[in-house]
Structure formats: C-alpha cells, structure tokens
Backbone bond lengths (Angstrom), bond angles and torsions (degrees), N, CA, C in turn:
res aa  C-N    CA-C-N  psi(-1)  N-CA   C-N-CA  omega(-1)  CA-C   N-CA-C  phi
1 X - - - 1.456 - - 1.519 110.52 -
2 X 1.083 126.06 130.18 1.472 137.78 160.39 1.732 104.11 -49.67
3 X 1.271 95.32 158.06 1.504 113.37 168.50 1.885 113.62 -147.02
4 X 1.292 109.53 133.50 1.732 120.46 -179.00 1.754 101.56 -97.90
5 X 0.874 99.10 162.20 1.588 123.21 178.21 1.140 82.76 -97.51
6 X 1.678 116.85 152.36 1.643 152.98 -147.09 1.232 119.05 164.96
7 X 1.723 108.61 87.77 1.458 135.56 165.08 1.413 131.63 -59.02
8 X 1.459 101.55 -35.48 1.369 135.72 -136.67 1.970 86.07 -61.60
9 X 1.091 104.00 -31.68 1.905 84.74 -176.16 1.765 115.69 -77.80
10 X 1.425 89.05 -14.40 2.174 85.70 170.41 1.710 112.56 -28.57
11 X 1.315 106.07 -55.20 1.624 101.66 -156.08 1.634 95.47 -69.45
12 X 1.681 134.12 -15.82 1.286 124.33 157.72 1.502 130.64 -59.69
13 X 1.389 95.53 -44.29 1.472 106.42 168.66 1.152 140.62 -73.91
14 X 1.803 101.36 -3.98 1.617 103.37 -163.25 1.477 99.61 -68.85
15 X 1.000 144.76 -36.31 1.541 108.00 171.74 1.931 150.13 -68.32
16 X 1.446 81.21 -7.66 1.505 88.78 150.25 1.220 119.14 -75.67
17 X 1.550 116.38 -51.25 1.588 118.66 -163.30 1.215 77.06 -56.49
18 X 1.629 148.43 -83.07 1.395 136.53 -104.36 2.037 81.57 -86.78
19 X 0.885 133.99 -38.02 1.419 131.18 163.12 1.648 129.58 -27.13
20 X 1.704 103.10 -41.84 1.144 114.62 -167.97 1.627 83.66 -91.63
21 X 1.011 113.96 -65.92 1.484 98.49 -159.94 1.838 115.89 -55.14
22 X 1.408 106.63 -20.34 1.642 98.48 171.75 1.502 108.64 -52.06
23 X 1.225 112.77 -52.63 1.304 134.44 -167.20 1.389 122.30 -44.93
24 X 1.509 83.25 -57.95 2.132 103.58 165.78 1.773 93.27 -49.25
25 X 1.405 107.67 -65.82 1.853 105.34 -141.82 1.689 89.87 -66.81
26 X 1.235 146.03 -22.05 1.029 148.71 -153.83 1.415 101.27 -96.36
27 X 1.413 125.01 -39.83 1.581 134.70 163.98 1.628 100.93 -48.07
28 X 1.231 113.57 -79.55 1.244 124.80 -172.45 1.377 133.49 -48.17
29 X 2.081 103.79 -23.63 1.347 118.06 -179.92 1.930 87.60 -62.46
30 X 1.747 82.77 -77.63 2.301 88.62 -164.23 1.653 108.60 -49.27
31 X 1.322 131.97 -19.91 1.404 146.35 172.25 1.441 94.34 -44.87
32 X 1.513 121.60 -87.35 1.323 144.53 172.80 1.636 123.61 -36.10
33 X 1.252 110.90 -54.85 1.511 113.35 171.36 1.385 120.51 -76.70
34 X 1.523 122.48 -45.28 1.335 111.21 169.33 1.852 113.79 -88.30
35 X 1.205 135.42 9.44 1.084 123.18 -165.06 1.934 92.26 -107.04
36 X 1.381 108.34 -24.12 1.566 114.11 152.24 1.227 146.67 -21.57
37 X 2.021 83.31 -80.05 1.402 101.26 167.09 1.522 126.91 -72.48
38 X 1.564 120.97 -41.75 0.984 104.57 150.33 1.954 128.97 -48.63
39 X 0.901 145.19 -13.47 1.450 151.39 -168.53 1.448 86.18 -84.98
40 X 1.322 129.21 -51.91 1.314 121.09 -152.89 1.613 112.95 -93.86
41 X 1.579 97.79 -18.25 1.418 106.96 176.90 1.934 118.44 -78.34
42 X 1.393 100.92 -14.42 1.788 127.60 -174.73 1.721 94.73 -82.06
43 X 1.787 92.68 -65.30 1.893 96.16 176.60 1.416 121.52 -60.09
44 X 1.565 104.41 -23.55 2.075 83.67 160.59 1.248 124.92 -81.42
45 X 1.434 122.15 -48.39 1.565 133.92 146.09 1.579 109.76 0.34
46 X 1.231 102.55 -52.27 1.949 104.14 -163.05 1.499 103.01 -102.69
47 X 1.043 109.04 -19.83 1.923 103.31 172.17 2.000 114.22 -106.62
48 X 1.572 96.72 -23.79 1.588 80.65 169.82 1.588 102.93 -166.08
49 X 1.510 109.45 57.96 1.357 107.00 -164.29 2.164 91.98 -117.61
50 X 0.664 102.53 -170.40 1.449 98.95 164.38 1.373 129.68 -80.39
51 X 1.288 106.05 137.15 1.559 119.92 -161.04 1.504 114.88 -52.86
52 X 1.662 109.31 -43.27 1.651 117.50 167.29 1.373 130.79 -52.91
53 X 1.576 105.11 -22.59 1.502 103.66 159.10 1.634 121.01 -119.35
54 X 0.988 102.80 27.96 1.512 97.63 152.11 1.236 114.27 -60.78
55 X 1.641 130.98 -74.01 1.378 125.70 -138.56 1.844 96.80 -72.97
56 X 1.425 96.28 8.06 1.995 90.29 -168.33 1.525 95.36 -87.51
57 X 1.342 124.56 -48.25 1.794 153.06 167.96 1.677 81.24 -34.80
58 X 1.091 105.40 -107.15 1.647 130.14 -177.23 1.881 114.23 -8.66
59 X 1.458 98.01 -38.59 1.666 105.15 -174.37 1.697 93.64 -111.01
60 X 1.188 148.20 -4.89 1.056 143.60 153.13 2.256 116.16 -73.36
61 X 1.489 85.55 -46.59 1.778 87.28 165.69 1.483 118.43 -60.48
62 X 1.164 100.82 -37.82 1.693 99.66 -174.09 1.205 125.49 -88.02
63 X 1.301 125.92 9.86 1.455 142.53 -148.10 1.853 92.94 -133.72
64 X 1.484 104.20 -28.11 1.410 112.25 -164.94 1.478 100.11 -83.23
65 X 1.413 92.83 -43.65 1.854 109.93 -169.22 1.863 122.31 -72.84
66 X 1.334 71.19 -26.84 1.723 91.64 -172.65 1.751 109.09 -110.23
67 X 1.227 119.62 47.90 0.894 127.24 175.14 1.912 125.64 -179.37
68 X 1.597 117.47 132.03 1.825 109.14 -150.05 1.145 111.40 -39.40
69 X 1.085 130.51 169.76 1.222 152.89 141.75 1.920 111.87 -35.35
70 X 1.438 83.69 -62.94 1.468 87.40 -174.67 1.426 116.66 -89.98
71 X 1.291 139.38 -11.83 1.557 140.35 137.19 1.474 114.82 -22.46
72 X 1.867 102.92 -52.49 1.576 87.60 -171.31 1.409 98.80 -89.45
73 X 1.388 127.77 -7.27 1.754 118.41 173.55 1.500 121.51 -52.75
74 X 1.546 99.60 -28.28 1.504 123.25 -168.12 1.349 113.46 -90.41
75 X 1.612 113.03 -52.92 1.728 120.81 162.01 1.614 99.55 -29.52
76 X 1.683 112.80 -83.86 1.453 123.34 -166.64 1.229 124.36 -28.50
77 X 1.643 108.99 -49.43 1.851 114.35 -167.88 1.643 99.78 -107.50
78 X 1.349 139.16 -13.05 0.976 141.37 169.94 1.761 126.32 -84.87
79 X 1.645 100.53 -59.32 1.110 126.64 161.80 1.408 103.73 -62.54
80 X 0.910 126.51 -136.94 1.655 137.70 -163.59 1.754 115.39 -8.27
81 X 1.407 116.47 6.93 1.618 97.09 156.61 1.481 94.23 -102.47
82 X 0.826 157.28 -42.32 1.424 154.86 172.28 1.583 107.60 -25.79
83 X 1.443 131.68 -31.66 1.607 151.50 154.72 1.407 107.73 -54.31
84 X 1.200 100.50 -50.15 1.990 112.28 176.65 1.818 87.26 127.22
85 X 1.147 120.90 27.18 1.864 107.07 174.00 1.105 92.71 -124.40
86 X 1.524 117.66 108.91 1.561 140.13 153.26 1.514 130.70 -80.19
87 X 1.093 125.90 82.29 1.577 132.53 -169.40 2.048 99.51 -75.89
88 X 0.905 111.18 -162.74 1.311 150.90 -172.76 1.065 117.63 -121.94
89 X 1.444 127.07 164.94 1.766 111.41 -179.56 1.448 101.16 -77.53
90 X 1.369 128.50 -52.38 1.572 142.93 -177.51 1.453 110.11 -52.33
91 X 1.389 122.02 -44.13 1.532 124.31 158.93 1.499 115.55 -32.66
92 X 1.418 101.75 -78.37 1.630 135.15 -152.14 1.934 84.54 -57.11
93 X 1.219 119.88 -56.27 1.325 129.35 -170.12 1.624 104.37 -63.62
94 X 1.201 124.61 -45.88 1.025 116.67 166.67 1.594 129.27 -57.12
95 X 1.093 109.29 -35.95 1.175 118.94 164.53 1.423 132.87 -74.41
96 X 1.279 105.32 -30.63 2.095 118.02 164.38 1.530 89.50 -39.87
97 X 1.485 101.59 -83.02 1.384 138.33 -145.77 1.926 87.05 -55.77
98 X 0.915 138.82 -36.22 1.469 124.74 -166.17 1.653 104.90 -88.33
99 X 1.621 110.69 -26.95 1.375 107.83 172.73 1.351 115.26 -69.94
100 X 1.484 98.55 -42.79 1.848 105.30 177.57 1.659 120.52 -35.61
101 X 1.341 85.50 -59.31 1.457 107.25 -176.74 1.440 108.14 -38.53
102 X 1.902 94.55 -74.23 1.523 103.04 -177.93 1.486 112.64 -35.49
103 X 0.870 122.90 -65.57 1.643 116.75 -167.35 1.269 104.34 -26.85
104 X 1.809 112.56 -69.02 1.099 134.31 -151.05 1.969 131.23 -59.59
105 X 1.635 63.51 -23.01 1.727 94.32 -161.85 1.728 86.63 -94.54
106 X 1.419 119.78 -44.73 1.834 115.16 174.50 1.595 105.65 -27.47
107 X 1.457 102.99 -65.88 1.550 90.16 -154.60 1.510 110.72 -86.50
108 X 1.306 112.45 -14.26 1.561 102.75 166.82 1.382 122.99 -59.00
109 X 1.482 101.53 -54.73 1.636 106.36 160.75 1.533 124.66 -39.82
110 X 1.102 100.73 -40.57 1.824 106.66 -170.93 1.490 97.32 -79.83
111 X 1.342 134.90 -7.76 1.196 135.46 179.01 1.355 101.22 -67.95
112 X 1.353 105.86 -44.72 1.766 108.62 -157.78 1.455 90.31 -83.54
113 X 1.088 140.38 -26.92 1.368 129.72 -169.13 1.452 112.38 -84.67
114 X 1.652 114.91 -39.66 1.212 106.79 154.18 1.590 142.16 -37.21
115 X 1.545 90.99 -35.20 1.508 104.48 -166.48 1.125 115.55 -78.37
116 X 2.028 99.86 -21.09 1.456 114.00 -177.11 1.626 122.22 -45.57
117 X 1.356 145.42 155.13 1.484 127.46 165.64 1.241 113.03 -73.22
118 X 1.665 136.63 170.34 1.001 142.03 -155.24 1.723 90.30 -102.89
119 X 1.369 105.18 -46.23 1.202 97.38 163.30 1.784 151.06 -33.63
120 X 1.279 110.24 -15.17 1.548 139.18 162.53 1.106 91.24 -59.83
121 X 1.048 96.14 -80.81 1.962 101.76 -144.36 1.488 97.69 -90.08
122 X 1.350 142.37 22.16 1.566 140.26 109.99 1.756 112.64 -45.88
123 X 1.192 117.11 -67.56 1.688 137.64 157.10 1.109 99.91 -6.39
124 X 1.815 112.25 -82.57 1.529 90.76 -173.92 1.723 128.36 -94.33
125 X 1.233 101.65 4.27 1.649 95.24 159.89 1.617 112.73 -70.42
126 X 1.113 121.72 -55.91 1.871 115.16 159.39 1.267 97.04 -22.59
127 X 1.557 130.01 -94.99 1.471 129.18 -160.79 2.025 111.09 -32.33
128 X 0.842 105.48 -18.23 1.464 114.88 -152.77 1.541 145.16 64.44
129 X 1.094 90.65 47.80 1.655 118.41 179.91 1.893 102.91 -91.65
130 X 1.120 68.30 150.29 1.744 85.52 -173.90 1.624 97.80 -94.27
131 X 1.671 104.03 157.41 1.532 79.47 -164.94 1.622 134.79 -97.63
132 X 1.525 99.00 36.98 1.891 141.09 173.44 1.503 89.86 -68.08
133 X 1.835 103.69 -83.85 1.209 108.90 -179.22 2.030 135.11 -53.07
134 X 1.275 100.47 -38.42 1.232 103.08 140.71 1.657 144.17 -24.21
135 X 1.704 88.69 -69.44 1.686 89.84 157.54 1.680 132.63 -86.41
136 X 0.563 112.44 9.25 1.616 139.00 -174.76 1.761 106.25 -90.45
137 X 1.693 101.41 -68.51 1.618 99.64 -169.37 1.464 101.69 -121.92
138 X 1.650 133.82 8.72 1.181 113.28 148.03 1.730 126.01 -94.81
139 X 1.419 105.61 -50.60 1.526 136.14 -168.44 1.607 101.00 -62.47
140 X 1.435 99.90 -82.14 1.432 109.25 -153.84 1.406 111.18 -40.21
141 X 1.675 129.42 -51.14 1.442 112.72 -150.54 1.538 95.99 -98.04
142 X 1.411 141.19 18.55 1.415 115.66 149.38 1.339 108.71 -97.16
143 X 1.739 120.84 -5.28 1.215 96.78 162.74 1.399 137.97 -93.31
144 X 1.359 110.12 -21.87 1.455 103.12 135.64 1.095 144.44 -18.84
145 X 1.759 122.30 -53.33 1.043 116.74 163.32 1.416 139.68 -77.45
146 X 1.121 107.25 -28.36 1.633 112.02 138.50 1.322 130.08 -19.63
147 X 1.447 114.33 -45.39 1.479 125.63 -171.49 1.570 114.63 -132.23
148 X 1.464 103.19 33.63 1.461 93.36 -173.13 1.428 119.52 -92.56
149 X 1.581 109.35 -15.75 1.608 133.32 177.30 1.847 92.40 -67.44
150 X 1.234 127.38 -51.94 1.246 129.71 -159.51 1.858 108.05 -83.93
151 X 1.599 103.24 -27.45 1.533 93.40 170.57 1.467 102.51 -88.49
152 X 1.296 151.93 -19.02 1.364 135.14 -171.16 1.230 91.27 -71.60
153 X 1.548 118.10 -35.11 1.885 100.11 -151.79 1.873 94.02 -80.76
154 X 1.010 135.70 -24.68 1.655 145.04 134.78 1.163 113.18 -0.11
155 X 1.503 104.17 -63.16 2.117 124.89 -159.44 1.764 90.86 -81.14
156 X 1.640 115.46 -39.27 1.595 86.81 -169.97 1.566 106.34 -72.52
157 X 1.516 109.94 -31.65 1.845 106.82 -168.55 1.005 121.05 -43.18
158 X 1.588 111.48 -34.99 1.428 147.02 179.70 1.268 87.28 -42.70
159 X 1.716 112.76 -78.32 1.199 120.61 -137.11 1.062 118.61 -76.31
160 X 1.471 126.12 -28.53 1.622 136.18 146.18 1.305 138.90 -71.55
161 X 1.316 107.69 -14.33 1.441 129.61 130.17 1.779 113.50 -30.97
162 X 0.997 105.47 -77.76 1.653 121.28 177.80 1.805 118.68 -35.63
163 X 1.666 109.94 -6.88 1.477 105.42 151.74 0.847 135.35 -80.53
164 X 1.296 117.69 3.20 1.804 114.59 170.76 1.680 113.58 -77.22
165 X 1.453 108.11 -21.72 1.641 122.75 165.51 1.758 121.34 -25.32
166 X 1.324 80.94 -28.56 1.769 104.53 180.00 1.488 91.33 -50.94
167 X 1.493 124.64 -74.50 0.981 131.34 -144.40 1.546 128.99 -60.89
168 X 1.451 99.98 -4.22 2.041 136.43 167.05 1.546 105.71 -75.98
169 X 1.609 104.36 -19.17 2.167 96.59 -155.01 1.519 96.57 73.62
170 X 1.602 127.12 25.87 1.571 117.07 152.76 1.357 108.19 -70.69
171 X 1.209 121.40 124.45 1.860 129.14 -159.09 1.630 82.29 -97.12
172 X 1.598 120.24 84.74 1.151 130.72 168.73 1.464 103.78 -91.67
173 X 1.420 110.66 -156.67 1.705 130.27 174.94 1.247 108.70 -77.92
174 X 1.654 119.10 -34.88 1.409 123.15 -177.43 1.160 115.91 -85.97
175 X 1.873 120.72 -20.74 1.809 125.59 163.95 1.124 103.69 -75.04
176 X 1.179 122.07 7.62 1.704 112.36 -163.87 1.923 93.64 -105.16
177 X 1.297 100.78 -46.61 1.960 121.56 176.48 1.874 102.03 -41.61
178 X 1.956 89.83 -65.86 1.324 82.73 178.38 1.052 130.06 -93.30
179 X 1.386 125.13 19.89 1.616 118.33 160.44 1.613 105.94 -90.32
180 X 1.102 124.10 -20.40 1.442 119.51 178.83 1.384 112.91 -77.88
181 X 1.090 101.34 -41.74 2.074 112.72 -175.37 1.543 103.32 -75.84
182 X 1.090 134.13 -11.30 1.704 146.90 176.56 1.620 99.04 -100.44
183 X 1.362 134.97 -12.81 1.657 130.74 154.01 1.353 127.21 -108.05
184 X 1.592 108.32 -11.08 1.552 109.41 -168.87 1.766 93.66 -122.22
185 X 1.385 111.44 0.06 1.703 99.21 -175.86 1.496 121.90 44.73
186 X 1.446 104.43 30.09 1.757 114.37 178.34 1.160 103.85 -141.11
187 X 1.794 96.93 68.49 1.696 109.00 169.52 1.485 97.71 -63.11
188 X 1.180 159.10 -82.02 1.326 164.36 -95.36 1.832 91.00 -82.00
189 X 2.021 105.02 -65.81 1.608 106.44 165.29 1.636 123.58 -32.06
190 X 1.218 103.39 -56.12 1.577 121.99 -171.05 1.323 104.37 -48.79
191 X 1.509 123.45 -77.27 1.364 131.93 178.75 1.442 109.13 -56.58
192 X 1.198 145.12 -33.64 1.273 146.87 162.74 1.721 108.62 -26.96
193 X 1.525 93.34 -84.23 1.637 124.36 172.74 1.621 101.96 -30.03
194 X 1.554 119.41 -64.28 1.063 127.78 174.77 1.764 111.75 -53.08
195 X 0.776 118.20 -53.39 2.049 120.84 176.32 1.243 81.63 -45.72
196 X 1.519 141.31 -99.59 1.117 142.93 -149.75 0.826 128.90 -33.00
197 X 1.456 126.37 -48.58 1.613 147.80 159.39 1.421 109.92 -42.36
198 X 1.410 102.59 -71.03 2.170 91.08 165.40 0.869 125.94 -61.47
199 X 1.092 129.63 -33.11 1.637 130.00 166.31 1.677 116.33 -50.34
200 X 1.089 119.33 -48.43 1.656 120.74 170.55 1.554 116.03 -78.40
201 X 1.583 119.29 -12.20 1.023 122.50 162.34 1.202 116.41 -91.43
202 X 1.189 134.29 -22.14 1.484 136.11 -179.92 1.983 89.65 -67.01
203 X 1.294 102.99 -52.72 1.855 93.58 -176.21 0.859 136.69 -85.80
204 X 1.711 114.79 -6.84 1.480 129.10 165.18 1.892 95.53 -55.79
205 X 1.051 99.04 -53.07 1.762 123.16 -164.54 1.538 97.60 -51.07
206 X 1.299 109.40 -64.67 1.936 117.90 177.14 1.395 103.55 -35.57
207 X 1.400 97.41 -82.99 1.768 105.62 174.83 1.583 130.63 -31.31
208 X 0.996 120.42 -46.42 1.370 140.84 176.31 1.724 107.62 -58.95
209 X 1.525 115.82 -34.27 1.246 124.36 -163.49 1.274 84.70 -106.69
210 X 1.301 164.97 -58.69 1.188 159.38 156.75 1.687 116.38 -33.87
211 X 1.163 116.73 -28.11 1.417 102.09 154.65 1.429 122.74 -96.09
212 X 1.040 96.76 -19.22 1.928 96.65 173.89 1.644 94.31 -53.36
213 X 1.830 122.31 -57.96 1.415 116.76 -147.30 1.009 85.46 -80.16
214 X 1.440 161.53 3.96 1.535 149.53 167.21 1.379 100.38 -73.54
215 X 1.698 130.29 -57.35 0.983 129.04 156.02 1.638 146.36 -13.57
216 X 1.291 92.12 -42.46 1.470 107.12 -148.14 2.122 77.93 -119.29
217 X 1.010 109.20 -64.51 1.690 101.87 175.32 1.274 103.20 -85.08
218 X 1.233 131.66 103.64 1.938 128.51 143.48 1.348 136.35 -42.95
219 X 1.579 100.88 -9.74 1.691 119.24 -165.34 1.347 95.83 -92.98
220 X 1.281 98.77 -45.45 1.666 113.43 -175.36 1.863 104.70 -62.23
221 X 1.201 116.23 -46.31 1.487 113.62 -170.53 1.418 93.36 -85.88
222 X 1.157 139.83 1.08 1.895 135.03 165.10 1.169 99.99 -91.78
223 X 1.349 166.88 7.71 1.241 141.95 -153.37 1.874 88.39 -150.52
C-alpha cells in the first residue's frame, strides 16, 4: 500500500509547536549567554587565575567533555534532589545546557588566549593594570575573536543538543514532535516539521552569532 504525507493537523497543534519552539530558543538563549561567561570565566582560571583552582577547572572540563550530554541531564534533575536541590524540568535543563557549554566553551576560549602574545599582558602590566584588568581590557576581546567562528558553532551544538530535554517532560520542540506523533500517528510528518524547525534554528542561531561578532569585533566586519 502507498502512503501520502498529511499536515493538515499543524493548524491544531500550532500551539504546542509554537510552545516547543519558545522553549528550544529560550534554552538556548540562557544556554548561550551564561554557558559563555562561565567558559570564559574557567579559560581565565586555567591561563591566569589562581593556581588552587586550576586542578578543580581542569577536572570539572574533563568530566564535562568526557561524558553524555544526557548523563549529566539526568545527574542534574534526578541526581541533585537527592542533595536536597530540586529543580524543575526547565531549571535542571537550563542548567545541563549552561554547564555543557561551560566546559566546552573553557577550552576554546583558552585557545584564543593561549594564542594571545605574551606581549599583551606585559602591555598592560606597564600601563599599570592589575592583571584582572589586563585580562578584561587588553587580552580577552581579541581573543575572542580569534575564536568566535569556533564558539558559535559550540552555541548551536548546544542548542540542538537541547532535544534530549524531552527526556525530563522539558516541553521542548522535540516534546512537542512526540506529543503530536503519539495523537496523530504521523510520526514521519511530526519529525519532519520538527527537522525543519532546527534546521532554521540552527541558522537563525549562526547568523545571530555572526552578527553579534561583527558587532563586538569591527576588524572582523572590515576584512
């Protein structure tokens, strides 16, 4: 027997879909902004932070990197009320996704800082900067740009990464697939709809991070 493709229940569902996808872009917004700053706060730590917390940075990156995605989704909202810290599904996910990041985003960052010359941050000890301020308004933002192509593409993995959230009852884009394909028996539609949706979010996401670093580097948007 043949089989047709059959949309026709979207305009029932659109408020889940438009639900799931808040959910996704809203993961991915606090995912992205705090999973950053933490990244960059780990990569100073390990190139000029204090020596006593390195090996804590160092065994937190490697623990992050070297281990699923969805292991630590499960540790966070499963694990950690057993401590006495009870999140939410949207919490707990928010919080995977910002540790994830951090790891990920540490050593990319620390790439660019590595790469930085030593000469900088000589630069601003001459000026008399302490060497906070140093990394702050000499170091940090060309190394950023150094690595800003390599942390966006980071922020989307993240962000499509972030369908396993499903697996909490986080009423993401992907709870949204399988709650529709579990009433309409048109998984094939469902997941379709869903590809598409990450797919324009994966490049909304690119784009968005490519104009931020035009923003934020001018050298970068001249060249």
């Amino acid at each position: 027997m043949g089989s047709r493709f059959d949309f026709a229940w979207i305009p029932a569902y659109a408020p889940v879909i438009g639900k799931g996808i808040m959910v996704t872009v809203e993961l991915a917004a606090v995912g992205a902004v705090l999973g950053i700053l933490l990244g960059i706060f780990c990569a100073w730590v390990r190139v000029a932070g204090p020596k006593w917390a390195r090996p804590v940075v160092v065994a937190y990156v490697e623990l992050i990197r070297n281990t699923p995605f969805l292991i630590q989704l499960f540790f966070v909202f499963f694990g950690l009320p057993s401590l006495g810290l009870r999140l939410g599904e949207l919490q707990a996910a928010n919080l995977a996704m910002v540790i994830n990041l951090g790891a990920y985003g540490c050593e990319i960052v620390r790439a660019g800082l590595t790469a930085t010359p030593r000469g900088q941050w000589e630069a601003g000890a001459s000026l008399g900067m302490s060497p906070i301020e140093t990394f702050r308004h000499v170091v940090l933002v060309p190394a950023l740009e150094k690595i800003w192509p390599a942390l966006s593409s980071q922020v989307v993995i993240v962000m499509l990464g972030s369908a396993v959230v499903s697996q909490i009852a986080a009423e993401d884009l992907t709870f949204a697939a399988n709650f529709i394909q579990s009433r309409t028996f048109r998984a094939f539609e469902a997941y379709i709809l869903a590809t598409v949706v990450y797919l324009a979010l994966a490049v909304a996401l690119r784009r968005l991070m490519a104009g931020i670093g035009r923003l934020i580097f001018p050298r970068r948007a001249a060249r």
